[in-house]
C-alpha positions as CSV (number, residue, x, y, z in Angstrom):
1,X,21.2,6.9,-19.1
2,X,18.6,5.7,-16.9
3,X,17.8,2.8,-14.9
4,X,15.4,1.3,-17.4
5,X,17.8,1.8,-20.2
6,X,20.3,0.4,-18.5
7,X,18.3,-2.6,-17.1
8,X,17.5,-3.2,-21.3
9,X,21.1,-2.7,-21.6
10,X,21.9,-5.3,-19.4
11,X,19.4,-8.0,-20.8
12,X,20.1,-7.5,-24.5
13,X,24.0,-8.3,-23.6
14,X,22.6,-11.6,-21.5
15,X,19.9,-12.6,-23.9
16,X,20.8,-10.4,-27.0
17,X,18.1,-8.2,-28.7
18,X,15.1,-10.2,-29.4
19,X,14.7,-12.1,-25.9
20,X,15.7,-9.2,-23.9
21,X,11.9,-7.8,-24.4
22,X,10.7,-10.2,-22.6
23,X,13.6,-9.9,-19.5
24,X,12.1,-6.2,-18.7
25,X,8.7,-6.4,-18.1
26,X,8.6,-5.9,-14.8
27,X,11.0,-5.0,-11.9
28,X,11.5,-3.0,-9.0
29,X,14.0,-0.7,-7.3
30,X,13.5,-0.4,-3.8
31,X,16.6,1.5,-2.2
32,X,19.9,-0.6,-3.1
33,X,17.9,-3.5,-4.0
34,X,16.0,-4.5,-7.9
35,X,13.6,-6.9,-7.8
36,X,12.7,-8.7,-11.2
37,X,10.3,-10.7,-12.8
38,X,12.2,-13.4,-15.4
39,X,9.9,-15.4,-18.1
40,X,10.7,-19.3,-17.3
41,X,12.4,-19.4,-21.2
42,X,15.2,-16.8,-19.8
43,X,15.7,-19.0,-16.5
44,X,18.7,-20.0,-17.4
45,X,20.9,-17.2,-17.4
46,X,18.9,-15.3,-14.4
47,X,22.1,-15.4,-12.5
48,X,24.3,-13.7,-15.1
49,X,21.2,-11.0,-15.6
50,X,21.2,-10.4,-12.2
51,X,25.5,-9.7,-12.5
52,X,24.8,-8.0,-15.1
53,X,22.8,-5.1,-13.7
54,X,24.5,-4.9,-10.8
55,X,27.8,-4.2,-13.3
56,X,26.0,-1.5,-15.2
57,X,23.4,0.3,-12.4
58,X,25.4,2.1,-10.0
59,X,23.9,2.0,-6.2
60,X,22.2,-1.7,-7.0
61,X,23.7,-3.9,-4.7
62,X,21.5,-6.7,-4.9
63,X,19.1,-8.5,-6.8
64,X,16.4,-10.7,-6.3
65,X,13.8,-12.5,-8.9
66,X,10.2,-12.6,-7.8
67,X,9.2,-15.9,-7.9
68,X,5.3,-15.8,-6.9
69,X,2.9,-13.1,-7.3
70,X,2.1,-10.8,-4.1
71,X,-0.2,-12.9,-1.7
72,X,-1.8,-12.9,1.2
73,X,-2.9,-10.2,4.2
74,X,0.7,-9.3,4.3
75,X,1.1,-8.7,0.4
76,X,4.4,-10.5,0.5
77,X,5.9,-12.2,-2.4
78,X,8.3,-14.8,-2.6
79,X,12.1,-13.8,-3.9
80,X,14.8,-15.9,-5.2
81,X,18.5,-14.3,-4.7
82,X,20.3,-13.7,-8.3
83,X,23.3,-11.1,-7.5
84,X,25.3,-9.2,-5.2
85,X,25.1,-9.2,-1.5
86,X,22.7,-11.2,0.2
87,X,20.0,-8.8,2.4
88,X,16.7,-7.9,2.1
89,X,16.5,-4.5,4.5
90,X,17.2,-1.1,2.3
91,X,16.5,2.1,2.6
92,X,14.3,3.9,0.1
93,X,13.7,7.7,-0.5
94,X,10.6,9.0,-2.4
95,X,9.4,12.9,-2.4
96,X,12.0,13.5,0.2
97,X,11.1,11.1,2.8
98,X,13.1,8.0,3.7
99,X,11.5,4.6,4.4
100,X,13.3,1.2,5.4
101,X,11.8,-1.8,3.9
102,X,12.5,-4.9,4.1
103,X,11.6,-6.7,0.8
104,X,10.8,-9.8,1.9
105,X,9.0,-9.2,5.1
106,X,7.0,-6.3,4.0
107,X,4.8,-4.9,1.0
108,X,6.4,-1.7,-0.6
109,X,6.3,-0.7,-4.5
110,X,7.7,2.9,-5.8
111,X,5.1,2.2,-8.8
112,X,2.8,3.7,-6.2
113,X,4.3,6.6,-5.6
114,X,2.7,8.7,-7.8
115,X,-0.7,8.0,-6.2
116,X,0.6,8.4,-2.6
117,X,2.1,12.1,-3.6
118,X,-2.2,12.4,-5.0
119,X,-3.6,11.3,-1.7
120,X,-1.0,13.4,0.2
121,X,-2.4,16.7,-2.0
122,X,-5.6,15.9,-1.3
123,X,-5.5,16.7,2.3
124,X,-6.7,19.5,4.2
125,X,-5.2,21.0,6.9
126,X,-6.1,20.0,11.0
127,X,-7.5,16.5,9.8
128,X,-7.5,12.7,11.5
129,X,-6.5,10.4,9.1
130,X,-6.8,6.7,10.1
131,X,-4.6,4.8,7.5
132,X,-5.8,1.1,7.6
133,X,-3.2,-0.9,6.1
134,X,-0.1,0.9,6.5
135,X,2.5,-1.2,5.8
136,X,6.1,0.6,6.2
137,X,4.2,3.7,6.3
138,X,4.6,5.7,2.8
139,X,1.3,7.1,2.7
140,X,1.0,8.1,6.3
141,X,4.6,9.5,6.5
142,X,4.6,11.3,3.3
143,X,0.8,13.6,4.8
144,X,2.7,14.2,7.7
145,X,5.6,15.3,6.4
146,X,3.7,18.0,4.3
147,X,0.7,18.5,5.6
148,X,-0.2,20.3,8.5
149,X,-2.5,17.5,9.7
150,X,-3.6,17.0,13.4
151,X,-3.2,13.0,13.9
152,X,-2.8,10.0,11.3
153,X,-3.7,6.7,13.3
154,X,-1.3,4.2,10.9
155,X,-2.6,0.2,11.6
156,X,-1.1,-2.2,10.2
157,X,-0.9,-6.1,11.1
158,X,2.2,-7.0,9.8
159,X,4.6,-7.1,12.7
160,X,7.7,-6.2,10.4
161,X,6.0,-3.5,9.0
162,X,4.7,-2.1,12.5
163,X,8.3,-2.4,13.5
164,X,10.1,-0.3,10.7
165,X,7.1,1.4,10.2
166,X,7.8,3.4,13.7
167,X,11.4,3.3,13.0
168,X,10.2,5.6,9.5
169,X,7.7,7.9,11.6
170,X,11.3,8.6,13.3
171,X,13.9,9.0,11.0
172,X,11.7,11.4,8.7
173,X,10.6,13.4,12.3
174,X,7.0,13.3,12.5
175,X,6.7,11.5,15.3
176,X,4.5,14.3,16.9
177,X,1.7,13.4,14.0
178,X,1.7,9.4,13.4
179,X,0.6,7.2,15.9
180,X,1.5,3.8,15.0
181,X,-0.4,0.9,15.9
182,X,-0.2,-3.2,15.6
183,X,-3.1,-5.5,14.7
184,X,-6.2,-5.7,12.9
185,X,-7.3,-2.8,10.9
186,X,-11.1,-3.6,12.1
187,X,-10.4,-4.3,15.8
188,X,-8.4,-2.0,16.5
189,X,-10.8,0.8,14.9
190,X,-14.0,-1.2,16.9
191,X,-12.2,-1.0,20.0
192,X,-10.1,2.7,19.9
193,X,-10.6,4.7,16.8
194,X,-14.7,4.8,16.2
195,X,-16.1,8.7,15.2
196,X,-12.4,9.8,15.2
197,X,-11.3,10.6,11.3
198,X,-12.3,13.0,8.6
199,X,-10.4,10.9,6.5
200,X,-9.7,7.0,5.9
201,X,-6.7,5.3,3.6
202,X,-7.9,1.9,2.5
203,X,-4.7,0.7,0.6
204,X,-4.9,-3.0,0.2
205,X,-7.4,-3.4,-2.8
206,X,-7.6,-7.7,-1.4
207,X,-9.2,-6.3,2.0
208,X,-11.3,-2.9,0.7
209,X,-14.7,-3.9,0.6
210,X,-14.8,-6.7,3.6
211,X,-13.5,-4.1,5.5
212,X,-15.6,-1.1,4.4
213,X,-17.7,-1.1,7.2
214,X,-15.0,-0.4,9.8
215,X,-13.7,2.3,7.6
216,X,-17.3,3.8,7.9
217,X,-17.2,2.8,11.6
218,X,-14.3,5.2,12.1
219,X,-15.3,8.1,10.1
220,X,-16.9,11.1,11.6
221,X,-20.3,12.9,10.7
222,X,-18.8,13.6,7.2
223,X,-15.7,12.4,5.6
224,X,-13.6,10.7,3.1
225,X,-12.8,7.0,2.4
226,X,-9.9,6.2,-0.8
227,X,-10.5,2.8,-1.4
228,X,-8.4,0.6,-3.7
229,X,-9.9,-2.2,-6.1
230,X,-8.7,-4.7,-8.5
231,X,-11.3,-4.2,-11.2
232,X,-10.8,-6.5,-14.5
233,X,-12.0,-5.6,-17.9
234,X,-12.8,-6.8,-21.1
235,X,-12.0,-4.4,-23.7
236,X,-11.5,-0.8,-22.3
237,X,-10.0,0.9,-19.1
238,X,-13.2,3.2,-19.0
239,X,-15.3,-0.6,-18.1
240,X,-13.1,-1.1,-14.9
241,X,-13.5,2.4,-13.6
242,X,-17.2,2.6,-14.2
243,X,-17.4,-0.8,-12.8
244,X,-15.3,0.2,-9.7
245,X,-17.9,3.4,-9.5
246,X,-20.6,1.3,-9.3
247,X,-19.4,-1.4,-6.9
248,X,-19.1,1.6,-4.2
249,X,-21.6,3.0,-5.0
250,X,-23.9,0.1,-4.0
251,X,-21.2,-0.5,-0.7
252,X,-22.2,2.8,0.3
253,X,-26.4,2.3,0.0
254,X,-27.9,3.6,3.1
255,X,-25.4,6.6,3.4
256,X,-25.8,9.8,1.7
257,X,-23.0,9.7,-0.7
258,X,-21.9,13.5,-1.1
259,X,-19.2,13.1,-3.8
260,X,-16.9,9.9,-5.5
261,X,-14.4,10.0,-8.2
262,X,-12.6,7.2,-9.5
263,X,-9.0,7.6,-10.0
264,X,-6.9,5.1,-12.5
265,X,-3.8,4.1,-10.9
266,X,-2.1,0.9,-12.5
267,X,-2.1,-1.5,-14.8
268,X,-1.3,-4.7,-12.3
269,X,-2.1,-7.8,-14.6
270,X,-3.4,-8.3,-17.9
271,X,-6.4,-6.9,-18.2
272,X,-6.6,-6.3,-14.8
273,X,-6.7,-1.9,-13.6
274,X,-6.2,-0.9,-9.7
275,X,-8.5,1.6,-8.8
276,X,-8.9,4.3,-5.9
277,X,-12.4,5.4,-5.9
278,X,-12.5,8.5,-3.8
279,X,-15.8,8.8,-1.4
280,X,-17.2,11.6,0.3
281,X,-20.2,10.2,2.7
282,X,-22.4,11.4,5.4
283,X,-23.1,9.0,7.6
């Protein structure tokens, strides 16, 4: 049976059949750790939820319940301990690569790791990467690991995620490839990385656009920029991605724009689509 099914499991024996729709919206499960989202009419019997799925999901040893959405230039979220044994540092694997997070102090999903395996595929072999926001490192790591790249230049500001971000760029051996580095992504480009990449990760759809230029700034004569957007909508998907097309496309006026596709990658609210528009531009 799998996790999902036996997170439903769980809830329908907490909150019986009807209620426990709305008890499995959302959640993650990040290493030995779930993180869930609980409606405030199920609040009372978070704690025995969060029991309960540590009784029926082997390797969970700990859950949490997310009590804000994500915020701020860290992406951090606020977390409020249900089950199990109190930590917040795990270890998570995805596509053969091993990343330590720390769920409190960091930003990491696995709902992204679909598009990270994309971007990763998308590279070409002997190319500088500079990777923006890099959090714990997923994107970065995962190129590196199978791609015969020649540098990935991984920023990020968080000092958490700089910190187990090098301690990742170790444990999965591709140490020789990513150079991590601490501070902000537009400094740090302005002062050591101008002219240097062929290609540019912009990973933090809050940032993307105010921080467009230095992405530009860092790109050699030709290259690639994937940036993410939080695109809302009306009625249909197809709005947001067109939308999203034509918000770069008018970011990018006074380049010569040599190719752009626009990639859905999640729903992330109601109504609400994150984007990666993919941008080929000659400066």
């Amino acid at each position: 049976m799998s996790r999902g099914s036996l997170i439903r499991k769980a809830a329908e024996e907490i909150y019986g059949p009807d209620k426990a729709k709305l008890a499995i919206r959302s959640y993650d499960i990040i290493g030995d750790i779930a993180v869930i989202k609980v409606p405030d009419e199920l609040m009372d019997k978070r704690f025995e939820f969060g029991e309960k799925i540590i009784e029926y999901i082997k390797g969970i040893n700990t859950v949490f319940r997310q009590k804000s959405p994500v915020k701020g230039s860290y992406r951090l979220r606020d977390l409020e301990f249900l089950a199990g044994q109190y930590k917040t540092l795990t270890l998570h694997k995805e596509y053969g690569c091993k990343f330590y997070v720390d769920v409190l102090r960091t930003y990491y999903t696995p709902r992204l790791s679909t598009e990270r395996w994309r971007i990763t595929n998308l590279v070409g072999s002997d190319e500088v990467i500079v990777n923006m926001f890099a959090g714990v490192g997923p994107y970065s790591i995962l190129i590196a690991r199978y791609k015969p790249v020649k540098e990935i230049y991984s920023i990020d500001i968080n000092y958490e995620a700089y910190k187990l971000h090098g301690i990742n760029v170790r444990i999965n051996k591709v140490s020789d490839k990513v150079m991590v580095m601490l501070g902000d992504a537009g400094e740090v480009i302005k002062t050591n990385l101008v002219g240097v990449a062929d290609r540019v990760l912009m990973p933090l759809p809050e940032l993307a656009l105010e921080y467009l230029s230095y992405a530009i700034l860092s790109l050699k004569h030709v290259g690639w920029i994937h940036i993410y957007l939080h695109i809302s909508y009306q009625k249909r998907e197809e709005d947001a991605l067109k939308r999203a097309a034509e918000i770069v496309r008018n970011a990018l006026k006074g380049y010569e724009l040599l190719d752009l596709y626009v990639h859905r990658v999640r729903e992330v609210g109601t109504r609400l689509l994150q984007v990666c528009v993919d941008a080929k531009i000659q400066k």
